[in-house]
PLY file of the C-alpha trace (Angstrom):
ply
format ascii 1.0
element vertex 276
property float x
property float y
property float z
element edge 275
property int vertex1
property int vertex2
end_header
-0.58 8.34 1.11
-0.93 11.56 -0.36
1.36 13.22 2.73
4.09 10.94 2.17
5.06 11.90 -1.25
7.15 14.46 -1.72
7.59 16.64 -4.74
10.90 17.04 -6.53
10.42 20.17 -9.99
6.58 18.37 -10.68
8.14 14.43 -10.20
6.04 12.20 -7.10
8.72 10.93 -4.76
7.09 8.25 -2.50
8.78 8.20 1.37
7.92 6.31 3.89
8.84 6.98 7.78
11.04 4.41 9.19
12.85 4.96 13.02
11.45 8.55 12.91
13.74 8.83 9.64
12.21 9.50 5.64
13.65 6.64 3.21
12.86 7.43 -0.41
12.07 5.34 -3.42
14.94 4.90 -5.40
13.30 4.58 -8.78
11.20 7.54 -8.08
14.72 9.41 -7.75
16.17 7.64 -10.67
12.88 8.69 -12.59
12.92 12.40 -11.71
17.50 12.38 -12.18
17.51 10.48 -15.48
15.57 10.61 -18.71
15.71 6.56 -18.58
12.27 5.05 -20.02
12.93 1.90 -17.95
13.62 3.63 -14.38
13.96 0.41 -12.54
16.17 -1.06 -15.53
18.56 2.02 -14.93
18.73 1.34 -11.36
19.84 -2.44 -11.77
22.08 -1.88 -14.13
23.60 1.29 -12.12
24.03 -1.56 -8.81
25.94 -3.90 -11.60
28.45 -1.02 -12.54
29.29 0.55 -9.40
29.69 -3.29 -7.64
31.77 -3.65 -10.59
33.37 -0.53 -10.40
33.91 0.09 -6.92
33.30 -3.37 -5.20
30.41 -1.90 -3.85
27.01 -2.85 -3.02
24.57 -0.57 -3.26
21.87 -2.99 -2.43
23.28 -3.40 1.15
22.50 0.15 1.81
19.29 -0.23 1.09
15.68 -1.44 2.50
12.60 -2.67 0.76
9.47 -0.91 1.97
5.78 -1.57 0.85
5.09 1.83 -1.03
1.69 1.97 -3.01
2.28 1.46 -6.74
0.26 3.46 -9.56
-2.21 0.83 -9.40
-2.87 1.33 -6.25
-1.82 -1.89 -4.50
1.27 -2.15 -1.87
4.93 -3.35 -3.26
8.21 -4.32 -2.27
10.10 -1.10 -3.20
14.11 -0.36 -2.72
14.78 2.92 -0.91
17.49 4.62 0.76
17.40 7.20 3.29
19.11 10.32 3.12
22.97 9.09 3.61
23.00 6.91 0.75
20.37 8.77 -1.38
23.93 11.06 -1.27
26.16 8.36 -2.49
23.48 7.04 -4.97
22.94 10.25 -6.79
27.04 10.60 -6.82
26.14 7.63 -9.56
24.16 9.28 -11.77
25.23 11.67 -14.26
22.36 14.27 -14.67
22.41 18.32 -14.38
19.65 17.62 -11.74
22.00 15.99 -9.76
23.04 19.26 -7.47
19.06 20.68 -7.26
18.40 17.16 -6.21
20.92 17.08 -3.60
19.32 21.14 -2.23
16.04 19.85 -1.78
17.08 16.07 -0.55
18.74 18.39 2.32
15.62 20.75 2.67
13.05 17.51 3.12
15.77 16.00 5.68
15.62 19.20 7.74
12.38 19.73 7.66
11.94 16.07 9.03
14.48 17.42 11.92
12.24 20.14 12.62
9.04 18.01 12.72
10.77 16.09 15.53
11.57 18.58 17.48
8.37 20.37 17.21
5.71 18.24 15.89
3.12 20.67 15.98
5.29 21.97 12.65
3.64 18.94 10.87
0.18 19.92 10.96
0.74 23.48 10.72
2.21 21.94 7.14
-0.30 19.77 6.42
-3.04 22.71 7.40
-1.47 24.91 4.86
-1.55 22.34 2.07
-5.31 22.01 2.43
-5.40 25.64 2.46
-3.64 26.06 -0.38
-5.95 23.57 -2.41
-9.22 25.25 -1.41
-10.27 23.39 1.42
-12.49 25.37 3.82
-11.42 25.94 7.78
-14.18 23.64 9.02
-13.23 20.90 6.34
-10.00 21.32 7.73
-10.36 21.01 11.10
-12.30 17.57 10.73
-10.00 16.09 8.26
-7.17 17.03 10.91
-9.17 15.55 13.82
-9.26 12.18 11.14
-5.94 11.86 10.73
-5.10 11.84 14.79
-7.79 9.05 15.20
-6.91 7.13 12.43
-3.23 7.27 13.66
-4.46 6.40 17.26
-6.29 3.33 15.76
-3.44 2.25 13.19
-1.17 2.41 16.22
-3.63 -0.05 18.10
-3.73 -2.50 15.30
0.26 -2.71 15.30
0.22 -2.94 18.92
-2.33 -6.05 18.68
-1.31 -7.94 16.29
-1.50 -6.40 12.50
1.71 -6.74 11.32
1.55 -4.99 7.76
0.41 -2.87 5.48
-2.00 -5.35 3.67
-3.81 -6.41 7.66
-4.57 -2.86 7.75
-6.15 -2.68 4.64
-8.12 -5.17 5.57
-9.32 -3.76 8.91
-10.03 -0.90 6.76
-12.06 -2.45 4.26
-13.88 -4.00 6.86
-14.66 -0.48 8.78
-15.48 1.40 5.54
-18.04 -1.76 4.49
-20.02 -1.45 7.56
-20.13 2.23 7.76
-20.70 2.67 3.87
-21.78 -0.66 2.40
-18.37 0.16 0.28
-14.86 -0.55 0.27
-12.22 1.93 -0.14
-11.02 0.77 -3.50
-15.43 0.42 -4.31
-15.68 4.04 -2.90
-13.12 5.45 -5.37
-14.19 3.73 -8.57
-17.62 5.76 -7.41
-15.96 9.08 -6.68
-13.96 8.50 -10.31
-10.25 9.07 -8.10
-7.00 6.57 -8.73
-4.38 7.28 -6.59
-5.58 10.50 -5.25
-6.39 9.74 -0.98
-9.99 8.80 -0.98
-10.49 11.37 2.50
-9.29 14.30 0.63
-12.60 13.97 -1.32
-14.76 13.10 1.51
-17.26 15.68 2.41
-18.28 16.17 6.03
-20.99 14.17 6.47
-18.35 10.92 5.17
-15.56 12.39 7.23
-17.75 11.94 10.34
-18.65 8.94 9.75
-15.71 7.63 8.78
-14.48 8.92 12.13
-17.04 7.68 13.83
-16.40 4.06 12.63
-12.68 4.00 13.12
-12.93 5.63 17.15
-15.99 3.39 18.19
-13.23 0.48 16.67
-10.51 1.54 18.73
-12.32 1.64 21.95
-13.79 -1.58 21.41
-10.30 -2.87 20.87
-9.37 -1.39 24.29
-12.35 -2.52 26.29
-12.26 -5.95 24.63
-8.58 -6.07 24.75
-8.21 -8.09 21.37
-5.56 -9.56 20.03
-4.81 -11.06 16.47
-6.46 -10.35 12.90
-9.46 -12.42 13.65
-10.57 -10.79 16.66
-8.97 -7.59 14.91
-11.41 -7.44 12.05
-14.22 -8.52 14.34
-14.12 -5.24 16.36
-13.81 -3.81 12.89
-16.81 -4.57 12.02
-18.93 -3.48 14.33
-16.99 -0.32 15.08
-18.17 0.19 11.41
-21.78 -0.93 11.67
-22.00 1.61 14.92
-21.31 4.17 12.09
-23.34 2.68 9.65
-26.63 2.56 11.76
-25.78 6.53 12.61
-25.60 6.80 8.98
-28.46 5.44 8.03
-30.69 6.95 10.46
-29.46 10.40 9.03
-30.25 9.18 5.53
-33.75 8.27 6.47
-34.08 11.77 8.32
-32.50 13.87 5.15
-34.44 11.17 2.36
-30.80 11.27 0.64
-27.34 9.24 0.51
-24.64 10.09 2.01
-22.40 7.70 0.16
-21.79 9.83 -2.98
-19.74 10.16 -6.18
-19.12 13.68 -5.52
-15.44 15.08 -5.03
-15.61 17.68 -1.94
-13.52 20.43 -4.02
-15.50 19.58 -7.24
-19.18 20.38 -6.15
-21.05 23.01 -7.07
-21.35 25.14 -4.41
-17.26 24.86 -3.66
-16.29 26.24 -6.51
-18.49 29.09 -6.38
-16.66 29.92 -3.08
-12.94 28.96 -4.83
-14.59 31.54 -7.58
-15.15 34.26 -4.99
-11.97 33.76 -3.19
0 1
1 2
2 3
3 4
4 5
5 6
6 7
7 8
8 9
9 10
10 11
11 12
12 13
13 14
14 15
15 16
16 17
17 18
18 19
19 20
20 21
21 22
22 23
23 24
24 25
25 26
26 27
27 28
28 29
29 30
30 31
31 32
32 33
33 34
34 35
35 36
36 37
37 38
38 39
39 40
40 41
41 42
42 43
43 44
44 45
45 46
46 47
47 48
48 49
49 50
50 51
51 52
52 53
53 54
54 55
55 56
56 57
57 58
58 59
59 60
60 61
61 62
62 63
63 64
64 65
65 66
66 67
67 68
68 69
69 70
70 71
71 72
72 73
73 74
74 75
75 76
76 77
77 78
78 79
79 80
80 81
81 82
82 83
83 84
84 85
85 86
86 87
87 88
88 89
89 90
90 91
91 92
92 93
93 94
94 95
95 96
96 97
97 98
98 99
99 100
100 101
101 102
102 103
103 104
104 105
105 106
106 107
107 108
108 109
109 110
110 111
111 112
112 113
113 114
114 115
115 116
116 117
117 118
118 119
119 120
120 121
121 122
122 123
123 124
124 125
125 126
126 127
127 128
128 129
129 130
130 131
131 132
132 133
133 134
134 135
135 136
136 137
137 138
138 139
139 140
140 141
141 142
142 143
143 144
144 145
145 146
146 147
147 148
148 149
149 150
150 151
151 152
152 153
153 154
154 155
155 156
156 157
157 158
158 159
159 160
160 161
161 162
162 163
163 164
164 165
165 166
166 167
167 168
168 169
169 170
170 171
171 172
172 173
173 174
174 175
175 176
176 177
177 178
178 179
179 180
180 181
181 182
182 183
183 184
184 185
185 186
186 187
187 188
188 189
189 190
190 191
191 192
192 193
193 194
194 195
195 196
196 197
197 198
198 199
199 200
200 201
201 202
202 203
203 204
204 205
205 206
206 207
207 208
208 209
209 210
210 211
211 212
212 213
213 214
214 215
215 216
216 217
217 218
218 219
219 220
220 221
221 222
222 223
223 224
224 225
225 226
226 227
227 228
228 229
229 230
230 231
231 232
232 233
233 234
234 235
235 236
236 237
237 238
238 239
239 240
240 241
241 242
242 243
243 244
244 245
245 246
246 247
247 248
248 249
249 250
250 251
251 252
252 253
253 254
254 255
255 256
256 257
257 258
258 259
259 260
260 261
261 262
262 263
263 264
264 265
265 266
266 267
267 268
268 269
269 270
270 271
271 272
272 273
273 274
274 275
């Protein structure tokens, strides 16, 4: 999730790619414009005046999207791409309004130049790990995760998963086999919310986790399966291929490698940050 918010002067925009195009929560923008405590009050209200007003509706303009809430979970969410994030923010009276509109333009461009050279996305998201503290060789492998994950994602769609919450479940079902945890159980043990559970993956669970959703994606291919059930069949032994792998290593080292540790929060990483 974590590379489809955006930042807007320290306020979380959630985006979502639709048609190769960014749509943006509304509320998030009417959050970061207004000083409203009710940000999805504001917003209703604002779609009352300007139908009212203008005999417009805003709401026609508009998609729902499921964008993952603060608790964690998927919702229904109004957004707006960047055409009528323009004639939105036209509606709201804030002194933010014109910075807004700068780096709504900036994050629309940059989306331009992704398409047209998509190698600009990962030198991007490379730089953001930099910037954090991530090492090279963490890097690398949590780059190498994101392609297969996207590979397998795009195999579920193809076969049958139709939303966000069947692809949870596949998930769940890979990261239970491989770690006798679910994502939301693996978390709670790390002590992360809404942080992305891979960013604090060392590289022992990156592997793995790897491991589990590539052996799942060829099995889909060879099998040629179709529909959830079949769908979170493969899952499941995809993840108990990486599971046994895991064990075995476990047995060899006499440790876990399911742990509550944060990568960036371990001893010996922030000696290095320290040095750097």
């Amino acid at each position: 999730m974590e590379n489809k918010i955006a930042l807007f002067k320290g306020k979380a925009i959630r985006r979502t790619l639709h048609n190769g195009e960014w749509w943006f929560s509304i509320i998030d923008i009417v959050a970061a414009l207004t000083e409203s405590t009710n940000a999805r009050d504001y917003w209703y209200k604002m779609k009352v005046r300007v139908h009212s007003e203008e005999g417009l509706e805003l709401s026609t303009k508009c998609r729902q999207f499921k964008l993952e809430a603060p608790d964690g979970k998927l919702r229904e969410t109004d957004c707006a791409n960047t055409e009528t994030l323009f004639r939105i923010i036209q509606s709201i009276p804030s002194p933010k309004a014109e910075p807004f509109k700068r780096w709504l333009a900036k994050v629309g461009y940059e989306r331009i130049q992704e398409i047209e050279d998509p190698e600009l996305t990962t030198k991007r998201t490379r730089s953001l790990y930099k910037a954090k503290g991530y090492s090279d060789d963490w890097i690398e492998k949590r780059m190498r995760g994101i392609a297969i994950r996207e590979e397998l994602t795009e195999e579920w769609q193809n076969r049958g998963a139709t939303n966000g919450k069947d692809y949870e479940i596949l998930t769940a079902e890979i990261s239970k086999a491989t770690f006798g945890v679910t994502p939301n159980e693996y978390k709670k043990l790390k002590g992360i919310k809404k942080e992305n559970l891979r960013d604090h993956m060392d590289d022992f669970e990156l592997i793995f986790i790897m491991l589990g959703e590539r052996s799942t994606t060829e099995i889909h291919r060879v099998k040629d399966s179709k529909g959830m059930p079949k769908l979170k069949s493969d899952s499941r032994v995809g993840g108990e291929i990486a599971g046994n792998a895991r064990k075995r290593l476990e047995n060899r080292l006499g440790k876990s490698i399911v742990s509550k540790n944060n990568y960036l929060s371990t001893p010996e990483k922030k000696t290095k940050k320290k040095l750097k």
